[in-house]
Structures are given as C-alpha cells and as structure tokens.
C-alpha positions, 0 to 999 in steps of 0.5 A: 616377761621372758627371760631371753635377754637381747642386746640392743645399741640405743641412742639417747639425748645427751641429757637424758643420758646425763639424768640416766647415769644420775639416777642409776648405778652403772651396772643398772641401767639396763634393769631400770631402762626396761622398767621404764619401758614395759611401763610405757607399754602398759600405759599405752596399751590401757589408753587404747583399751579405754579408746576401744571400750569407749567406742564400743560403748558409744556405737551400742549407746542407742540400743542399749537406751532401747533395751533400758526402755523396753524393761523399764515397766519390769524395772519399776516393778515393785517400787513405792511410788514417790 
C-alpha cells in the first residue's frame, strides 16, 4: 500500500456513522475505514478472479475430456486390473 495519503470528504448513514464512532477511537477512523476498504477490494477482486477462472474452466471443459481420453490407454498403463 502507498504511503501518499489523500483527504477525502465522505458521506455516510447516520447509523453507520453512529456504529463507526461506536467502534473506534476518534483519531482512528480513518485507519480502521481504509482497512474496511482495501478488505472489500480484495474480496471483490478474488470473486472476479473465481468468475474468470470459472469461465475459463468451462470454455476449455470439452477439449480438456478430449485430451484426458486420448491418454487415457497411457494412463491405465501399469495398472492391476480390478
């Protein structure tokens, strides 16, 4: 995370204020509002990631069960019969 810091004017519910002020100290706020923030980020950017991992996974499904059944006899190779 950078260190440059920017000031920014916010408007908030009065009751999300009222729990902010609640859980932090005065002079903390803006530590524990950025915390919140990058965490919300983060998790936003993993659920895209899984979303276009998922696609991925579903557009190359099919070649991948070709590939799989071609090597499949290699596979077996080997293998005591059951």
């Amino acid at each position: 995370m950078s260190t440059d810091i920017v000031r920014l004017n916010i408007t908030l519910p009065k009751e999300v204020a009222e729990s902010l002020n609640r859980m932090t100290k005065p002079r903390k706020r803006s530590r524990f509002i950025s915390a919140a923030i990058v965490e919300r980020i983060e998790r936003r950017q993993k659920e895209k990631l899984e979303k276009d991992l998922e696609e991925g996974y579903r557009a190359t499904r099919q070649e991948t069960l070709a590939i799989s059944k071609e090597f499949e006899t290699a596979d077996m190779e080997g293998w005591d019969e059951y």
